[in-house]
C-alpha positions, 0 to 999 in steps of 0.5 A: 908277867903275862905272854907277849900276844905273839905266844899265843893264838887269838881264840885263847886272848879271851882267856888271858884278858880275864885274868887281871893280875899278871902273877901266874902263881899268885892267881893259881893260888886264887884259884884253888880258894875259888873251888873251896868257897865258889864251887864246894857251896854249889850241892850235888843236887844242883851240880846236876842242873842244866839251864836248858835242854841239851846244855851241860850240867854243872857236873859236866861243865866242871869235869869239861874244865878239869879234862880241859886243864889236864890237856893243857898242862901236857901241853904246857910240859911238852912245850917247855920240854921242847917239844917240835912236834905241833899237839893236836887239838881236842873236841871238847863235846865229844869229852863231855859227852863221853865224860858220864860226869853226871853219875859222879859223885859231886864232893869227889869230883871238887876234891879231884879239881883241888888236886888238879889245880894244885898239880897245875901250880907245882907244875908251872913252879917248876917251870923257869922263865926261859920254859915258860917263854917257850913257845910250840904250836897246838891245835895249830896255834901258837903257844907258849907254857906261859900262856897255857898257865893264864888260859888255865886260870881265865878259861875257869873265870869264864865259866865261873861267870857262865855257871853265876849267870845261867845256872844260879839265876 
């Protein structure tokens, strides 16, 4: 089921409203067909294009949503785990820019977000409902690991639909 609206900040709803069904693992699942058809048929001459000057590459915008996962699911341990302490937030400019995912290799890159993902899965997995209804704070929003988990699954359909839209037109 997906989180009650009070398990998480407003900004992050925009996430959690794309994803329809509300099987957290059955859409992890979907997700990881996602990257083998959508993303491995993209080639690494175009996983470097950028659709206007100073916007991310595809490279970039894949490696901003695999950093982004792996923060998010040290959040999503930390608050099932417990923790009190609030997690802090992240500039995500500042990790892409830094990130130098444009001099990688793209086939690398695909094959390292497939194991993410699937991280992702077998993490929440071994997560139960009273873990996953936890809720602690973030970036100084409230979070549940649940929500964490459909965040992790729209934030990738909206730049899904991003790389459709501005990148492959």
């Amino acid at each position: 089921m997906k989180p009650p609206k009070n398990a998480y900040g407003e900004y992050f709803g925009r996430y959690i409203d794309l994803v329809k069904s509300e099987n957290l693992f059955a859409e992890l699942e979907e997700s990881l067909v996602q990257i083998d058809s959508f993303w491995s048929s993209l080639s690494e001459e175009k996983s470097n294009f950028r659709y206007s000057e100073g916007k991310w590459s595809i490279k970039e915008l894949l490696q901003h949503i695999m950093d982004t996962e792996r923060i998010f699911n040290y959040r999503a341990l930390s608050i099932a785990r417990g923790e009190k302490t609030a997690l802090l937030g992240y500039d995500h400019d500042e990790y892409a820019m830094s990130s130098k995912a444009d001099s990688r290799n793209w086939n690398d890159m695909l094959e390292e977000y497939k194991i993410i993902r699937k991280s992702t899965l077998l993490l929440f997995k071994g997560f139960d409902n009273d873990q996953l209804d936890l809720i602690g704070t973030a970036n100084g929003l409230p979070l549940s690991a649940r929500a964490v988990g459909f965040i992790c699954v729209g934030h990738e359909m909206h730049h899904l639909s991003v790389v459709k839209e501005r990148y492959l037109t």
